[in-house]
C-alpha positions as CSV (number, residue, x, y, z in Angstrom):
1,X,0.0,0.0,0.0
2,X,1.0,3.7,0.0
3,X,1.6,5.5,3.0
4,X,2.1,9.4,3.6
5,X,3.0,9.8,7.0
6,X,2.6,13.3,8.3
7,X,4.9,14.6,11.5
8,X,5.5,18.0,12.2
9,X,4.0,19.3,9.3
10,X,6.0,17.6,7.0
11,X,4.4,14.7,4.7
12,X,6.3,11.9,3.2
13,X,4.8,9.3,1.2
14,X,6.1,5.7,1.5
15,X,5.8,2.3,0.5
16,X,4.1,0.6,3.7
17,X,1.7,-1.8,4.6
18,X,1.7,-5.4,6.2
19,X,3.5,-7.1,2.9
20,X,5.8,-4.6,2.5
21,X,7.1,-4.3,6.0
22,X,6.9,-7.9,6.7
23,X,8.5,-9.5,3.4
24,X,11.3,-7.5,3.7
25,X,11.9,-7.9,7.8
26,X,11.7,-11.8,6.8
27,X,14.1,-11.4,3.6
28,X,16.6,-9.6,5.8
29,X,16.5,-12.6,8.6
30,X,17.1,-14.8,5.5
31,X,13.8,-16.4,5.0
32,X,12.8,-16.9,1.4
33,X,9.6,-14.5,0.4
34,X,6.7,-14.6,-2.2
35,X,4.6,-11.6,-1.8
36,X,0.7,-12.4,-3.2
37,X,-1.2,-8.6,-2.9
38,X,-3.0,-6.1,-5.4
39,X,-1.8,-2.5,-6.2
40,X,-4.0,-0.1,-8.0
41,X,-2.7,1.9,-11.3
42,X,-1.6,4.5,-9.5
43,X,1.0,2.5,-7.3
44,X,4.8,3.5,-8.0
45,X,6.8,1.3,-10.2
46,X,9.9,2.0,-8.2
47,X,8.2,0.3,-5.3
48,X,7.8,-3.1,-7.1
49,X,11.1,-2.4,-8.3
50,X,12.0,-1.8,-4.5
51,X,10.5,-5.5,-3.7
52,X,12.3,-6.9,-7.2
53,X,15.8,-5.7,-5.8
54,X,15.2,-7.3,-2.2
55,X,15.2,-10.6,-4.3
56,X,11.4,-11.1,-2.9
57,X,9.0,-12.9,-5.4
58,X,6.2,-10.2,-6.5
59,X,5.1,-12.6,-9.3
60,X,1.6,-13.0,-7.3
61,X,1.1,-9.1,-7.1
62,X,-1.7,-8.1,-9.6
63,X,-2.7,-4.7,-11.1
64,X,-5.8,-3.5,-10.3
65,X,-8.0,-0.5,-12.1
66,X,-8.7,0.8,-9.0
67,X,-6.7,3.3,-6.5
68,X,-4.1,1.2,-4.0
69,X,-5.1,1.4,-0.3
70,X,-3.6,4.3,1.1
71,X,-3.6,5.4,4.6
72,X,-2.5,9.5,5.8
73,X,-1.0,8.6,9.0
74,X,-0.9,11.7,11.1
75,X,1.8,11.4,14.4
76,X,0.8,14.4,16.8
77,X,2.4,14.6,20.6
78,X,3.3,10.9,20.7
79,X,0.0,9.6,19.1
80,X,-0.7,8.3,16.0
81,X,-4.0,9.2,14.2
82,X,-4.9,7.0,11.2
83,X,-7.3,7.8,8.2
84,X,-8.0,5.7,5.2
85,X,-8.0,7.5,1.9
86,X,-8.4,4.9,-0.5
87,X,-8.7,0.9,-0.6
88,X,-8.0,-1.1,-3.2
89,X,-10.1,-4.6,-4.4
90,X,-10.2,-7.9,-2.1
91,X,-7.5,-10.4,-2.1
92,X,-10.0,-14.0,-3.2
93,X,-9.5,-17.5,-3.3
94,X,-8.9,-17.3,-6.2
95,X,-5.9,-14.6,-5.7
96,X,-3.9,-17.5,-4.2
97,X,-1.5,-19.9,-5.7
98,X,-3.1,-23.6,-5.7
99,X,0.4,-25.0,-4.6
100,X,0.6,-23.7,-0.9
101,X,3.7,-25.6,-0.1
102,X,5.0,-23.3,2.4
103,X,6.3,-23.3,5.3
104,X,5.1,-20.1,7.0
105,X,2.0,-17.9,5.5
106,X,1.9,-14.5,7.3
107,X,-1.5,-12.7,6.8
108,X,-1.8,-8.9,7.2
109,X,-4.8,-7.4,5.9
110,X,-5.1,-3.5,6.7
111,X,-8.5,-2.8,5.7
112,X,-10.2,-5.7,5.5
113,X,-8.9,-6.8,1.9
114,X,-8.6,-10.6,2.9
115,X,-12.2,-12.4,3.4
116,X,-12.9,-15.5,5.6
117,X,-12.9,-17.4,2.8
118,X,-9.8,-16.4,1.2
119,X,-8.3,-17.9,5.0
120,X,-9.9,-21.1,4.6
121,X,-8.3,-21.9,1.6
122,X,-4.4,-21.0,2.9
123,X,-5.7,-23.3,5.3
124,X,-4.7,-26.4,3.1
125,X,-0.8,-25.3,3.9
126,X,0.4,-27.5,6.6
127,X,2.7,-25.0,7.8
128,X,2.2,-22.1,10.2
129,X,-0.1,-19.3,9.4
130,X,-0.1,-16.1,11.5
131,X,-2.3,-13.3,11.2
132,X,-2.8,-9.6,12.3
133,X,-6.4,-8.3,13.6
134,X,-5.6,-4.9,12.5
135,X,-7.2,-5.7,9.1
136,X,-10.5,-7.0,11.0
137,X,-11.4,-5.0,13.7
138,X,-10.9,-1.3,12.2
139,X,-13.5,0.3,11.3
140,X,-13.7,3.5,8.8
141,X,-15.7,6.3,9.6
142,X,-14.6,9.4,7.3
143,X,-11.9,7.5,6.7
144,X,-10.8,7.8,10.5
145,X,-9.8,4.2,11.6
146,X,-11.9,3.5,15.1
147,X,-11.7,-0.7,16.4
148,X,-15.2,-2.8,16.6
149,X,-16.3,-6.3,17.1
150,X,-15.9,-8.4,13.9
151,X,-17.7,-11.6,12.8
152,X,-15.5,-12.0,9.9
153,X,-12.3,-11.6,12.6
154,X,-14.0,-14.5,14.7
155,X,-14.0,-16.6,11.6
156,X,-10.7,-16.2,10.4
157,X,-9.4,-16.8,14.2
158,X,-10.3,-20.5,13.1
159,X,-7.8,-21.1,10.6
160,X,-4.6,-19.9,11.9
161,X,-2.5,-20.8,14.3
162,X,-0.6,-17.6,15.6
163,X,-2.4,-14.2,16.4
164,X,-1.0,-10.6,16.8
165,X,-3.0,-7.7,17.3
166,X,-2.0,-4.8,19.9
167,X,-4.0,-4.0,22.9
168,X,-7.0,-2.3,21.4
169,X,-7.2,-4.2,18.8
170,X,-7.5,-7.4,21.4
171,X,-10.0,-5.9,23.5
172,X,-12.3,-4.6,20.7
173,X,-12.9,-8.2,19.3
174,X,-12.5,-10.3,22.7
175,X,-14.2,-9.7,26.0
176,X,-12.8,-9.6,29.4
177,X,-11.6,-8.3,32.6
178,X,-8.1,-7.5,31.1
179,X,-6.1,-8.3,28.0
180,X,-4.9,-11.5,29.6
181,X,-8.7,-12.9,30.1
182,X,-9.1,-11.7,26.7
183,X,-6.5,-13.2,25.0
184,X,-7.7,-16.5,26.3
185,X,-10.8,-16.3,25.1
186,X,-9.3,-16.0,21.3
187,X,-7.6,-19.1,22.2
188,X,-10.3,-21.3,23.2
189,X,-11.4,-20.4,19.5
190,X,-8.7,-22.1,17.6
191,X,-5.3,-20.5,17.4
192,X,-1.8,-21.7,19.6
193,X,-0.5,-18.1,20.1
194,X,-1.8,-14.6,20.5
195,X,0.5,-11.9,20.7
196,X,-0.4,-8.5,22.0
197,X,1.8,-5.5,21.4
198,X,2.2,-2.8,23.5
199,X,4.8,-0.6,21.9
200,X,7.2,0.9,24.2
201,X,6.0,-1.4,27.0
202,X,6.7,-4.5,25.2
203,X,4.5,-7.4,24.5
204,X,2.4,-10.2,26.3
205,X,2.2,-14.0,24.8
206,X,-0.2,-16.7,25.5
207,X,-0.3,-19.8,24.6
208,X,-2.7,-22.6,26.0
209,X,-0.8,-23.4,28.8
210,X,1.4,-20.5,29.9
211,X,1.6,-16.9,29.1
212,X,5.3,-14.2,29.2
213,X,5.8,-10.8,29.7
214,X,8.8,-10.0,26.8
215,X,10.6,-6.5,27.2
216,X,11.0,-3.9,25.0
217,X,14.4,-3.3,24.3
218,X,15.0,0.5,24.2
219,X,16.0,1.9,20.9
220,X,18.8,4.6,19.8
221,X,15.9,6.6,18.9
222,X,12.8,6.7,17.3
223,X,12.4,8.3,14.4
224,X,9.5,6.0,12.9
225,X,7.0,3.8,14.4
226,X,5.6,2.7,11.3
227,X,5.2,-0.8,10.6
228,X,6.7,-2.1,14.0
229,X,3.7,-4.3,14.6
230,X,4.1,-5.7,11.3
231,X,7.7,-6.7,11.3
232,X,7.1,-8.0,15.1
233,X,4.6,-10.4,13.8
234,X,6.3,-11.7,11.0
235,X,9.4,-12.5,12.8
236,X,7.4,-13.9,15.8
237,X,6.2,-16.1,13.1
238,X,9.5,-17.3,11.4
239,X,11.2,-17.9,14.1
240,X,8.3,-20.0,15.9
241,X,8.7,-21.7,12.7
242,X,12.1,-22.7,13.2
243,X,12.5,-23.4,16.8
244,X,9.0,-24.0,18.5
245,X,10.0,-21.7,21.5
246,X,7.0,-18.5,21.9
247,X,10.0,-17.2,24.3
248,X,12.5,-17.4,21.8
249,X,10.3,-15.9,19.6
250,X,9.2,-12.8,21.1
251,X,12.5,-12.2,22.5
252,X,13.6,-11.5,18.6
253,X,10.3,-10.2,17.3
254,X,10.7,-7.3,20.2
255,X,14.5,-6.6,19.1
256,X,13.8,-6.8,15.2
257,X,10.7,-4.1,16.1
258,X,13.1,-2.0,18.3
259,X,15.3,-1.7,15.5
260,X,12.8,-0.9,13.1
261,X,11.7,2.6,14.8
262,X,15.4,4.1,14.9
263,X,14.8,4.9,10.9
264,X,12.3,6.1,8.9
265,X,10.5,3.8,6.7
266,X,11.9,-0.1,5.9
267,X,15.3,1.0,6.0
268,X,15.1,0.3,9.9
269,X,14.6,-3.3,9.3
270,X,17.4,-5.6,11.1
271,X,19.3,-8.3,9.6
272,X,18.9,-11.6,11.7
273,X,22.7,-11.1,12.8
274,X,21.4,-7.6,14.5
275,X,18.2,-8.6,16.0
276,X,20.0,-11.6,17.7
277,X,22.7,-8.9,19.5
278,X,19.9,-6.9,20.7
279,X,17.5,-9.9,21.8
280,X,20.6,-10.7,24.3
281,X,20.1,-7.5,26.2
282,X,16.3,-8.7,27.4
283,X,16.9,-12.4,27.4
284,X,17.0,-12.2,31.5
285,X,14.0,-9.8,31.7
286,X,11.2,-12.2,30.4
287,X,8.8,-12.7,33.4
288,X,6.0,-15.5,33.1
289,X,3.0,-14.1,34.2
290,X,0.1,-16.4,35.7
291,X,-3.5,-16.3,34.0
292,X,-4.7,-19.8,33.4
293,X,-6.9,-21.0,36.2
């Protein structure tokens, strides 16, 4: 999607969204990526070019006649205030290759471009699939981006394994005295892991039978918090992949996310080699927190 993030007065438009930001967080850690997605006609060829040079397979991106989703995101005081300007057709069954033999599938809708439907049929990969509520749960009024209950976000809860969405996005879809109580109730519904993101104040997994507290390591600086969800997701989801450990996990999907902020844009994004130095310094912080009865 396009982006043009506005801080300070100043706008800059970007190449941004869930593929973008996760494919090449996942190149960079050395995972081979195939993005599948649809652009409009007014989407810049140097972006694609961008994805081309990353040595990421954009052979499943198709054109579309109508506008790409765009989002103005507007950072004001520490906030973030997020409008949708334009959204771009759904991503079908039919979108998706018939040979899913994969062995991670990361889904990030951002405006809820990937149906149900679309789910179930990924569904015959035996690999992992993770997916981000953001995509579900927002809803557009005058283009400003509020969360609400989703039916279609209950639904597609039932055919992945790994769930990320950050604390507002958790709450709005799942009742409950607190995000922990929550986050269980999305579990009893079908996936292994939810993931909730707090930004600054780091993260919170659950899985069925126990549940961390994972640090935030602090960055340099932060010059963009664009996209940090989106790489902390997909590298959740690669290394779960790999090793089988939600601590292990976490531990690098904070650090890859903490690098991400200290630049503007992707060109934040860690290689696996950096993400591993900085997951050291919170390796002895993890705290396992008690919520299962």
């Amino acid at each position: 999607m396009i982006d043009f993030i506005i801080r300070c007065g100043t706008t800059r438009k970007s190449l941004g969204g869930a593929a973008a930001y996760s494919s090449i967080a996942l190149k960079r850690y050395g995972v081979n990526v195939s993005v599948v997605s649809k652009v409009g006609y007014d989407f810049p060829e140097e972006y694609l070019l961008f994805l081309a040079r990353n040595s990421i397979d954009t052979s499943h991106i198709k054109l579309s006649k109508l506008r790409s989703t765009s989002f103005r995101l507007v950072y004001e005081d520490g906030q973030r205030k997020l409008f949708l300007t334009s959204r771009c057709e759904q991503i079908l069954p039919e979108d998706i290759p018939d040979e899913l033999n994969y062995d991670l599938i990361h889904v990030g809708p951002v405006a809820g471009e990937v149906p149900p439907q679309t789910l179930k049929k990924l569904r015959r990969c035996e690999g992992i699939i993770s997916l981000d509520l953001q995509g579900y749960v927002r809803d557009f009024r005058n283009g400003y981006v509020t969360y609400s209950y989703s039916d279609k976000a209950i639904e597609a809860l039932r055919y992945v394994d790994v769930v990320h969405g950050d604390e507002d996005e958790v709450m709005a879809l799942a009742s409950g005295q607190g995000i922990g109580e929550a986050a269980l109730n999305l579990l009893r519904i079908g996936p292994k892991v939810i993931l909730v993101t707090k930004g600054e104040q780091g993260s919170y997994i659950f899985s069925r039978k126990r549940a961390f507290y994972i640090p935030a390591p602090k960055p340099r600086r932060v010059a963009d918090p664009t996209g940090a969800g989106d790489v902390y997701t997909a590298i959740f989801a690669a290394h779960y992949t790999i090793s089988n450990d939600v601590v292990e996990a976490a531990i690098m999907a904070s650090s890859a996310a903490s690098l991400l902020v200290e630049e503007p844009g992707l060109s934040g994004v860690g290689t696996y080699e950096e993400v591993e130095r900085r997951a050291k310094s919170i390796l002895s912080m993890v705290e396992e927190i008690e919520v299962f009865e």
